[in-house]
C-alpha positions as CSV (number, residue, x, y, z in Angstrom):
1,X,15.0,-9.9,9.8
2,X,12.9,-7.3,11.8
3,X,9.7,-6.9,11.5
4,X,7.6,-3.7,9.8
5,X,6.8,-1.2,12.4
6,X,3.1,-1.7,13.1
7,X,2.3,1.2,10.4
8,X,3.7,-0.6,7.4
9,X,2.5,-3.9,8.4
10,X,-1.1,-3.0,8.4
11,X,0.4,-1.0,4.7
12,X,1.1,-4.1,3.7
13,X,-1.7,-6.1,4.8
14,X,-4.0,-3.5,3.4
15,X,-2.2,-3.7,0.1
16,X,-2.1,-7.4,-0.1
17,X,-5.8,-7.8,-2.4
18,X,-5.9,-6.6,-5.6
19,X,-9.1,-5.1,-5.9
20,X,-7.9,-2.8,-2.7
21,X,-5.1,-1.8,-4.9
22,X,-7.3,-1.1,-7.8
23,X,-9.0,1.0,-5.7
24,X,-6.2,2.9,-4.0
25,X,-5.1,3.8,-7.9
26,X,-8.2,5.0,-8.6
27,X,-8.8,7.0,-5.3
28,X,-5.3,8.5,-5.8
29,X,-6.6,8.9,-9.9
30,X,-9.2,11.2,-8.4
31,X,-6.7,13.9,-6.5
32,X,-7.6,16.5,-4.2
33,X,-11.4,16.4,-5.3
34,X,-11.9,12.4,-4.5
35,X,-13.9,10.1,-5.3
36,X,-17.2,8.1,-3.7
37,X,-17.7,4.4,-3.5
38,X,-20.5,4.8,-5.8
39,X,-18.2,6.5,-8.6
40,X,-16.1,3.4,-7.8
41,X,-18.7,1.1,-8.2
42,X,-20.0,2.3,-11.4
43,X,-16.6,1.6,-13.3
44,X,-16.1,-2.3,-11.9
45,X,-18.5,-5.8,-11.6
46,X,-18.3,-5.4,-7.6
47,X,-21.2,-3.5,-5.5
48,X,-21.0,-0.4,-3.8
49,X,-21.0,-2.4,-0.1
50,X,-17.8,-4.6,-1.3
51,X,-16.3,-1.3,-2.2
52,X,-17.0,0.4,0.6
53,X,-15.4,-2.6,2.9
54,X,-12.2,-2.6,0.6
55,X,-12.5,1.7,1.4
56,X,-12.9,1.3,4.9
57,X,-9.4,-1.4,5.5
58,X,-7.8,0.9,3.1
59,X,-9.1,3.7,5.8
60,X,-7.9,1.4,8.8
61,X,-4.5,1.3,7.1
62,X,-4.5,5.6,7.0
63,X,-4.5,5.0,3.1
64,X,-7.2,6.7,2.8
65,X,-8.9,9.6,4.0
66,X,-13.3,10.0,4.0
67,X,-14.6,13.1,4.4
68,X,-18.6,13.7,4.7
69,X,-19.7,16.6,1.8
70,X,-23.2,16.3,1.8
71,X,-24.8,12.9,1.2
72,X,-21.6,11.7,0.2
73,X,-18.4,10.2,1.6
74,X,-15.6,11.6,-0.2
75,X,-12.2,9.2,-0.3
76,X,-8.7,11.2,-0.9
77,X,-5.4,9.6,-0.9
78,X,-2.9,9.7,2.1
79,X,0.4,9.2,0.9
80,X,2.3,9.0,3.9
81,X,1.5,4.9,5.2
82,X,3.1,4.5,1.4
83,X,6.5,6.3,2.0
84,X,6.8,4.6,5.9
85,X,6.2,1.4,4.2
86,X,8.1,1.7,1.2
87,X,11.1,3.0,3.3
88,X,11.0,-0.3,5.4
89,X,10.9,-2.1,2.4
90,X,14.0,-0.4,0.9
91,X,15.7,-1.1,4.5
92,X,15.2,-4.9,4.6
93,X,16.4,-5.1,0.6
94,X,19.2,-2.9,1.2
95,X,19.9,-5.5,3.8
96,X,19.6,-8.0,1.7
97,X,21.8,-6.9,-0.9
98,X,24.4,-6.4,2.2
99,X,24.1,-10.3,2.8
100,X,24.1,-11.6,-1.1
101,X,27.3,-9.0,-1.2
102,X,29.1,-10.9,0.8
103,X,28.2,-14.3,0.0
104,X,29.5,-13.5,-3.2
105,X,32.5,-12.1,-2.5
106,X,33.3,-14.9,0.5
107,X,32.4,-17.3,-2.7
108,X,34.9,-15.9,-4.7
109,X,37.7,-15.8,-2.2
110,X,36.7,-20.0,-1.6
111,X,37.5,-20.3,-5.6
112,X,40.3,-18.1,-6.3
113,X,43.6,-20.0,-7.0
């Protein structure tokens, strides 16, 4: 089985905590206006510096976009790292359905009179 191009696997990775998936819903929740790590902090029991962490893998990953307005740091959604990762994803099970296919039908020619 081959391995996720380097994109997906950091995708993946990135994606692999739950409170960085939280956070990617809610960043995505916010649309084209985003959101800051202090609006994120005020809606959950983690601090505004554990947020920002979580922001800044989900950055590393191209996730996430920041953009300075101000004061602020304003997080947007990148879609794209989803849809290279999701299409790898879809390649390895279409793979694997390719495999269980013909096990099953190698299975049934073994125990056919």
């Amino acid at each position: 089985m081959a391995a996720p191009p380097a994109r997906a696997s950091s995708v993946l990775d990135a994606l692999g905590d739950a409170t960085r998936r939280e956070l990617l819903a809610a960043v995505g929740a916010a649309g084209a206006e985003g959101t800051t790590a202090t609006q994120l902090a005020v809606e959950r029991s983690i601090s505004r510096q554990a947020i920002v962490k979580h922001l800044q893998v989900l950055a590393a990953a191209g996730l996430v976009g920041a953009e300075k307005v101000g004061r602020e740091q304003r997080y947007r959604l990148e879609p794209a790292p989803l849809a290279d990762a999701s299409a790898w994803l879809t390649s390895v099970g279409a793979a694997w359905d390719r495999r269980l296919a013909r096990l099953a039908e190698s299975t049934s020619r073994r125990t056919a009179p």
